[in-house]
C-alpha positions as a Markdown table, in Angstrom:
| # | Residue | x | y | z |
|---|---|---|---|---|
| 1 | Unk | -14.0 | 1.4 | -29.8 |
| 2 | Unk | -11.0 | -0.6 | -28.3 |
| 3 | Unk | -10.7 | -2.7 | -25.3 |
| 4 | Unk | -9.1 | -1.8 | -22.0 |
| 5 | Unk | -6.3 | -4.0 | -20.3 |
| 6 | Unk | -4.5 | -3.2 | -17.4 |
| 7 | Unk | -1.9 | -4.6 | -16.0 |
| 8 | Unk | 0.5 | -5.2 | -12.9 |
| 9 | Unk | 4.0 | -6.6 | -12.7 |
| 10 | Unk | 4.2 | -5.7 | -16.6 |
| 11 | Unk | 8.1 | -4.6 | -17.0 |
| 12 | Unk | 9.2 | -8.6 | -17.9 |
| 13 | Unk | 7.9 | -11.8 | -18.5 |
| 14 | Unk | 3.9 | -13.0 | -18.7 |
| 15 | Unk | 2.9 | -9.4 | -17.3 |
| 16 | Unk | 5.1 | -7.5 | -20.3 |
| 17 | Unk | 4.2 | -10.1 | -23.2 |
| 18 | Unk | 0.8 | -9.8 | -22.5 |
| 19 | Unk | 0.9 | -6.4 | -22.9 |
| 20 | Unk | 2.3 | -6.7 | -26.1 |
| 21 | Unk | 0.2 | -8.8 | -27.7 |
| 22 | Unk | -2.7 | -6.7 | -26.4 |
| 23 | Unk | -1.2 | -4.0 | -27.7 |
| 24 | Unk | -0.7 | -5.2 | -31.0 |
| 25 | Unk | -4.2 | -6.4 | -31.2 |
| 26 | Unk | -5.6 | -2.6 | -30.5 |
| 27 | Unk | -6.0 | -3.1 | -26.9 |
| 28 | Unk | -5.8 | 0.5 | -25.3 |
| 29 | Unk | -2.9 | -0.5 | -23.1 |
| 30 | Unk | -2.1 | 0.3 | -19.1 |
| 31 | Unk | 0.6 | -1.1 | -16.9 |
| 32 | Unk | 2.1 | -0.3 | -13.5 |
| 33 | Unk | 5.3 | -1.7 | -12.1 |
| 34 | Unk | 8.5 | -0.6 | -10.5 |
| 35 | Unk | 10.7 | -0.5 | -13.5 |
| 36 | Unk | 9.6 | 0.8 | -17.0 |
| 37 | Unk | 6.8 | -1.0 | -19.0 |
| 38 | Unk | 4.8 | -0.6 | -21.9 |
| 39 | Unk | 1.4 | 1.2 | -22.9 |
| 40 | Unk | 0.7 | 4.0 | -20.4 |
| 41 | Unk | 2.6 | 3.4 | -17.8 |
| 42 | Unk | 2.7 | 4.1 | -14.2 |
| 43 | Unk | 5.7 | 3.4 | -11.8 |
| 44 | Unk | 5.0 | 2.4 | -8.6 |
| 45 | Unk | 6.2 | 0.1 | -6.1 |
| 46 | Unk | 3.3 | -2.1 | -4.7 |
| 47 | Unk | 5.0 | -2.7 | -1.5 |
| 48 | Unk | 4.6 | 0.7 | 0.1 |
| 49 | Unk | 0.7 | 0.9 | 1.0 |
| 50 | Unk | 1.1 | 4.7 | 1.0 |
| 51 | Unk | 1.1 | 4.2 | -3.1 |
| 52 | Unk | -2.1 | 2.5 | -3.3 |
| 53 | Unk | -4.2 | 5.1 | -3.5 |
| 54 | Unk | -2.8 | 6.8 | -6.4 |
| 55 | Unk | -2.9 | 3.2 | -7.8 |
| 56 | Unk | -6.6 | 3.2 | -7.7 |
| 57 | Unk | -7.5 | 6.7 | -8.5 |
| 58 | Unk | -5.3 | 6.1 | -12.0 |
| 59 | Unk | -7.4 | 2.7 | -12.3 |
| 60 | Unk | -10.9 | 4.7 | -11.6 |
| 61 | Unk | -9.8 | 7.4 | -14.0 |
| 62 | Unk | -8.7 | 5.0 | -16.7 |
| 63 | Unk | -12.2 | 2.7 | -16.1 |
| 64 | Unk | -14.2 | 5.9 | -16.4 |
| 65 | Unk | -13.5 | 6.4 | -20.1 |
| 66 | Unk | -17.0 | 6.0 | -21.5 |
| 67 | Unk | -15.9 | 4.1 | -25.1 |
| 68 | Unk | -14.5 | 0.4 | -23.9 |
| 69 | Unk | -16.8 | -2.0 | -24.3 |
| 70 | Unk | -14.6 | -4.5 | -22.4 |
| 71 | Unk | -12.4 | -3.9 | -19.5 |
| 72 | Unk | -9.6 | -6.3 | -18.2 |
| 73 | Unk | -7.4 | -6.3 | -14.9 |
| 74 | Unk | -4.6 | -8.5 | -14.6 |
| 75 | Unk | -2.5 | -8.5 | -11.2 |
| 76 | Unk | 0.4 | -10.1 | -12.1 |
| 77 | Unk | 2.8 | -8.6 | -9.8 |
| 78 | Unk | 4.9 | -11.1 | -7.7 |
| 79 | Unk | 7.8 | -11.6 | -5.8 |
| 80 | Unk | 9.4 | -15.0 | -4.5 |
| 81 | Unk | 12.1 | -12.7 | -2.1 |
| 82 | Unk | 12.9 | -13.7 | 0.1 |
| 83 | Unk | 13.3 | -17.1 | -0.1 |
| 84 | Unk | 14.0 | -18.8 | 3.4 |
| 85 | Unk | 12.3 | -19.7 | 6.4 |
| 86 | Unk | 9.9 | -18.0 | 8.5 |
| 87 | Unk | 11.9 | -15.9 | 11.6 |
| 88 | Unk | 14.9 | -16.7 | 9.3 |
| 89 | Unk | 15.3 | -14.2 | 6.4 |
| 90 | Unk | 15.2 | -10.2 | 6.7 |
| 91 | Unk | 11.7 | -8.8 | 8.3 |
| 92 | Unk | 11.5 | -6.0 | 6.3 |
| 93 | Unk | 11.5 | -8.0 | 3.2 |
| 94 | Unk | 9.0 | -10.2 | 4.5 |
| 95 | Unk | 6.6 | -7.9 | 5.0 |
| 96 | Unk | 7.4 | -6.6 | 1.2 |
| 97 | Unk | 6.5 | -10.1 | 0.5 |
| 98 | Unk | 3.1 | -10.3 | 2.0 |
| 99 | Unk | 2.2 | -6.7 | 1.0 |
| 100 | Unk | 2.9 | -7.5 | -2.7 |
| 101 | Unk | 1.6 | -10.9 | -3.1 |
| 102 | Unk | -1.2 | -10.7 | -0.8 |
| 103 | Unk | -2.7 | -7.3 | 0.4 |
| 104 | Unk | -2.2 | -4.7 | -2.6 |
| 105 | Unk | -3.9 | -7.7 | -5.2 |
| 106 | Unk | -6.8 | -7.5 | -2.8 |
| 107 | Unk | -7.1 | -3.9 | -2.6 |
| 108 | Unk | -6.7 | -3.1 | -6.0 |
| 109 | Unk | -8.7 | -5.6 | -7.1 |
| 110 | Unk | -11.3 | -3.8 | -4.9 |
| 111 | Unk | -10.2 | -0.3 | -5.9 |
| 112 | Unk | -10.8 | -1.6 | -9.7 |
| 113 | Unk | -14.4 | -2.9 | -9.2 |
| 114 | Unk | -15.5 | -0.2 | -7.6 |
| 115 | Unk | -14.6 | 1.5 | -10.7 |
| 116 | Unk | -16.6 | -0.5 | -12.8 |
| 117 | Unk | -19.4 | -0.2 | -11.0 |
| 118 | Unk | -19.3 | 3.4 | -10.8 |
| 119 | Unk | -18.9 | 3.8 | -14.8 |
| 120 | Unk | -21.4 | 6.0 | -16.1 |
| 121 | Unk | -21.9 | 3.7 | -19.5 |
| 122 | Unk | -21.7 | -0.1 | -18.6 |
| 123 | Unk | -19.0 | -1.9 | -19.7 |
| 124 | Unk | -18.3 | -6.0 | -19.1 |
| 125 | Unk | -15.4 | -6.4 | -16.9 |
| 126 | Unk | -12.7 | -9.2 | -16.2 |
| 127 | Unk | -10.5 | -9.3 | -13.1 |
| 128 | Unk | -7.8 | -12.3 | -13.3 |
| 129 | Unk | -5.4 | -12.2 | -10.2 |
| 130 | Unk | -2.1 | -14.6 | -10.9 |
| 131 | Unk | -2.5 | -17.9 | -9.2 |
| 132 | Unk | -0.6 | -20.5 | -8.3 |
| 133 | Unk | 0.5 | -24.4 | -7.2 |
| 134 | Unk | 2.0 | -22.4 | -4.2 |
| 135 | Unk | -1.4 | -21.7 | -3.2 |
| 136 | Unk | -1.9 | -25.3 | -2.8 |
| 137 | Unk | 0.5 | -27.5 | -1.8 |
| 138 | Unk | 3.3 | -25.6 | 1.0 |
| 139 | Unk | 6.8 | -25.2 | 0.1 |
| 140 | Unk | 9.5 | -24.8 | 2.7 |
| 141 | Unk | 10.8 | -21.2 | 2.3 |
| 142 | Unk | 8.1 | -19.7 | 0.8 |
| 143 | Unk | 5.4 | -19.8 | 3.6 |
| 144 | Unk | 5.0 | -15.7 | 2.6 |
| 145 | Unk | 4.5 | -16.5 | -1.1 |
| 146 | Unk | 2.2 | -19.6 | -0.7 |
| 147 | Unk | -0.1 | -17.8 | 1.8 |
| 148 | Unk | -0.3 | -15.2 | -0.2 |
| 149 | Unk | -1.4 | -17.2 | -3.1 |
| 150 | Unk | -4.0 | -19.1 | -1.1 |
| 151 | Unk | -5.3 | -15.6 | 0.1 |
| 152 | Unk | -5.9 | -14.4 | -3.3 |
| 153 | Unk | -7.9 | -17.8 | -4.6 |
| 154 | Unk | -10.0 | -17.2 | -1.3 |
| 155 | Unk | -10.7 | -13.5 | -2.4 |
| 156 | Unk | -11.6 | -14.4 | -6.0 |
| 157 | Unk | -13.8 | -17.2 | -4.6 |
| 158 | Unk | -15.7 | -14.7 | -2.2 |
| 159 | Unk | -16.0 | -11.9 | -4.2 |
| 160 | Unk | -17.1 | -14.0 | -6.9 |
| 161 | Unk | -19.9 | -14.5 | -4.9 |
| 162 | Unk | -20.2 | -11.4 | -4.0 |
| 163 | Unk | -20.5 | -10.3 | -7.6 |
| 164 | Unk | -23.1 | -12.8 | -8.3 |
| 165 | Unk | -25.0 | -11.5 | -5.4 |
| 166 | Unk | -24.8 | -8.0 | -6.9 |
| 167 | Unk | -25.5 | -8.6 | -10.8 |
| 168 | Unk | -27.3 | -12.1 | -11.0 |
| 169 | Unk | -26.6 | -13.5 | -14.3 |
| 170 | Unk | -27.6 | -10.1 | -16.3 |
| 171 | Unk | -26.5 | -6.6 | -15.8 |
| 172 | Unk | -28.7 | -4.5 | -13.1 |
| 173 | Unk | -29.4 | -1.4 | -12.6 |
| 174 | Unk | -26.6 | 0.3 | -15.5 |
| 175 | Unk | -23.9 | -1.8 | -13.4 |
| 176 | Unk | -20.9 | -3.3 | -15.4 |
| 177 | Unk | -20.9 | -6.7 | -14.4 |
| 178 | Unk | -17.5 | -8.4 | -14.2 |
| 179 | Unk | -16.3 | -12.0 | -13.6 |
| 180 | Unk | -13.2 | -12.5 | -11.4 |
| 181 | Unk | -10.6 | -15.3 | -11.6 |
| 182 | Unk | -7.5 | -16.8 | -10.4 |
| 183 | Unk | -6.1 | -18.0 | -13.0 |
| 184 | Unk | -2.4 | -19.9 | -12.7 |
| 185 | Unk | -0.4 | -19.7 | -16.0 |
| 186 | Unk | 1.5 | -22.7 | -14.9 |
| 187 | Unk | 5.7 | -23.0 | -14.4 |
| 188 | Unk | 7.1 | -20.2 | -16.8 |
| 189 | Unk | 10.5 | -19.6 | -18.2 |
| 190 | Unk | 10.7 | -16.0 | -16.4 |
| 191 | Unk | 13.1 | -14.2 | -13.9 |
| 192 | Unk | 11.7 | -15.7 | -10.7 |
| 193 | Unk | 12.7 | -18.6 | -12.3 |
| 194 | Unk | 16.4 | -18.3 | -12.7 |
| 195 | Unk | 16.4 | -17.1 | -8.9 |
| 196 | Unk | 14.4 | -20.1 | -8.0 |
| 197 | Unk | 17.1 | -22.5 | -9.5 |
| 198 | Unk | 20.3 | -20.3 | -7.6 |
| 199 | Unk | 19.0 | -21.5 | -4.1 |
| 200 | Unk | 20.7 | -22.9 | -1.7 |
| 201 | Unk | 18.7 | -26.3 | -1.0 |
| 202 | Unk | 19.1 | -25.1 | 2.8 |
| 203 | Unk | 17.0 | -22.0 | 2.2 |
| 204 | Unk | 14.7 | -24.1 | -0.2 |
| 205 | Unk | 14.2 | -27.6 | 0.3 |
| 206 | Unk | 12.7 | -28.5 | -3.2 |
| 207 | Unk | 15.1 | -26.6 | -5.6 |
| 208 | Unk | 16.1 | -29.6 | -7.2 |
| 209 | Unk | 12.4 | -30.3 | -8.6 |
| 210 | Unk | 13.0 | -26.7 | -10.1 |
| 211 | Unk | 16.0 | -27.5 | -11.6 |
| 212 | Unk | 14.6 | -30.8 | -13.4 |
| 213 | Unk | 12.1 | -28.5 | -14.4 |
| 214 | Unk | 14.3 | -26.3 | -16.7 |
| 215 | Unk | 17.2 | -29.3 | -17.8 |
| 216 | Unk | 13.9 | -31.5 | -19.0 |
| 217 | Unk | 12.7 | -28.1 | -20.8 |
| 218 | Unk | 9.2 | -28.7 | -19.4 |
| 219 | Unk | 9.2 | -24.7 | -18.9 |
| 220 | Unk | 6.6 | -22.7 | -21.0 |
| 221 | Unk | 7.2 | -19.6 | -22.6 |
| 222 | Unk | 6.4 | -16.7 | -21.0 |
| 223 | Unk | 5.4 | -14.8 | -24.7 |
| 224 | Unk | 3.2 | -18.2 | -25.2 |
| 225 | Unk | 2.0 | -18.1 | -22.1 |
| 226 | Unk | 0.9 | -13.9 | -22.3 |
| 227 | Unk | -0.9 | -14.7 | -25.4 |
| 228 | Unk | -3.0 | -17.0 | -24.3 |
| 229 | Unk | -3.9 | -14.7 | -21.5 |
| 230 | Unk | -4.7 | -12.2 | -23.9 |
| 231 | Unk | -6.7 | -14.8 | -26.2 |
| 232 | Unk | -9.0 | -15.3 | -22.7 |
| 233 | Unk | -9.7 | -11.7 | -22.2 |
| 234 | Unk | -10.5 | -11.5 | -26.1 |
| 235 | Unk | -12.7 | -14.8 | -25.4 |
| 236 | Unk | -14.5 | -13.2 | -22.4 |
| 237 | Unk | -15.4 | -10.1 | -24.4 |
| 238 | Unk | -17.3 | -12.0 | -26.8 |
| 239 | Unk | -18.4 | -14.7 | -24.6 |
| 240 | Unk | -18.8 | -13.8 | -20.9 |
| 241 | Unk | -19.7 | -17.2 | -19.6 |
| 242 | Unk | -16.9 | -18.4 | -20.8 |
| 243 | Unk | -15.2 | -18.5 | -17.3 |
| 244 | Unk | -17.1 | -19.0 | -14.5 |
| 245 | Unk | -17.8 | -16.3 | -11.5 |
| 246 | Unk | -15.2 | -17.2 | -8.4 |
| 247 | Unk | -12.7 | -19.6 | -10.8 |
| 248 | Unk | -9.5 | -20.8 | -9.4 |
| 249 | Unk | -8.3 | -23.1 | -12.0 |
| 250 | Unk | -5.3 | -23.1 | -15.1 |
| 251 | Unk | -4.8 | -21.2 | -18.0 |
| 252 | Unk | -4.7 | -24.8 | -19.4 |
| 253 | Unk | -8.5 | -25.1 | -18.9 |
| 254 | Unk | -8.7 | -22.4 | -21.5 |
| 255 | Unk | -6.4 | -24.1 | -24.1 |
């Protein structure tokens, strides 16, 4: 019987390594992104609500299978566009921004736990959505981005209680009990990064820190980086209390 991963955001960097290196470990593989990815794959833009739906039915229909004993969901989609300040740059992108980063993680993420507990056979589950410094600590010109960021660490902390509320520290009542996570795989050599760096320090204040960044090499590597990832999920089939319910911490806490 093979694991289950799925994945958004998986056409390049952390999303698409990680879905290699699942892949190549047996992992029954699923990703969904605009562009073409790996495993089975479903193209869809995460930005157009009217999608999401379809998005959860294919999650429900892939979390139904009765013969993975472990079931991982990774939201890794992101975008940084556009970069600039708020009431500056283009509307319509804006709101691409915050429907993206913020609102499609949150009702996936609910989509795919409603799958798991509607599983006939009971399977454990892991939910990592992609956090982040920008969560944190603001950045000029990406008030979009870092709200969205701080959104999703809220989420994972609630419904992490939530979950605990439902399960307790054993499985109840044939439910698949899952732990969910924000999980920040730290400053990664990827796309958003080279588009980071091209900015005008007018539309982004702190470019130049992004640009010391990459000259110093302090960058990690984005197939590194998706293989730890994987390693977790492996780590959390075997071991559930390895991450605790509601985390928002590093994927250097894991390493």
């Amino acid at each position: 019987m093979s694991d289950l991963i799925i994945i958004t955001g998986a056409s390049s960097g952390i999303g698409r390594h990680l879905a290699e290196v699942a892949a190549a470990d047996g992992a029954q593989v699923a990703t969904m992104s605009r562009r073409p990815g790996p495993g089975n794959h479903l193209t869809v833009d995460l930005g157009r609500p009217d999608g999401w739906p379809t998005v959860v039915g294919w999650i429900t229909e892939l979390v139904s299978e009765r013969d993975h004993p472990h079931i991982s969901f990774v939201h890794n989609a992101g975008t940084l566009e556009p970069i600039g300040f708020a009431g500056e740059v283009d509307l319509e992108r804006y709101r691409n921004n915050v429907l993206v980063n913020s609102a499609a993680g949150q009702v996936l993420g609910a989509g795919f736990l409603a799958a798991m507990a509607a599983r006939r056979a009971p399977a454990n589950g892991l939910l990592i959505m992609m956090s982040s410094g920008a969560g944190k600590h603001p950045y000029p010109g990406w008030s979009s981005y870092c709200a969205a960021k701080a959104a999703l660490d809220m989420w994972v902390r609630t419904v992490g209680l939530e979950q605990h509320e439902q399960i307790g520290d054993l499985p109840a009542d044939g439910r698949s009990p899952v732990t969910v996570a924000a999980i920040a795989p730290g400053v990664v050599a990827t796309a958003m990064q080279d588009m980071i760096r091209d900015q005008d320090e007018g539309h982004f204040p702190n470019v130049e820190r992004f640009r010391d960044l990459h000259r110093d090499g302090n960058l990690a590597d984005p197939a590194e980086v998706g293989a730890k990832f994987w390693r977790l999920c492996r780590r959390h089939a075997m071991d559930p209390g390895v991450i605790d319910q509601g985390a928002v911490c590093s994927i250097t806490d894991f390493t």
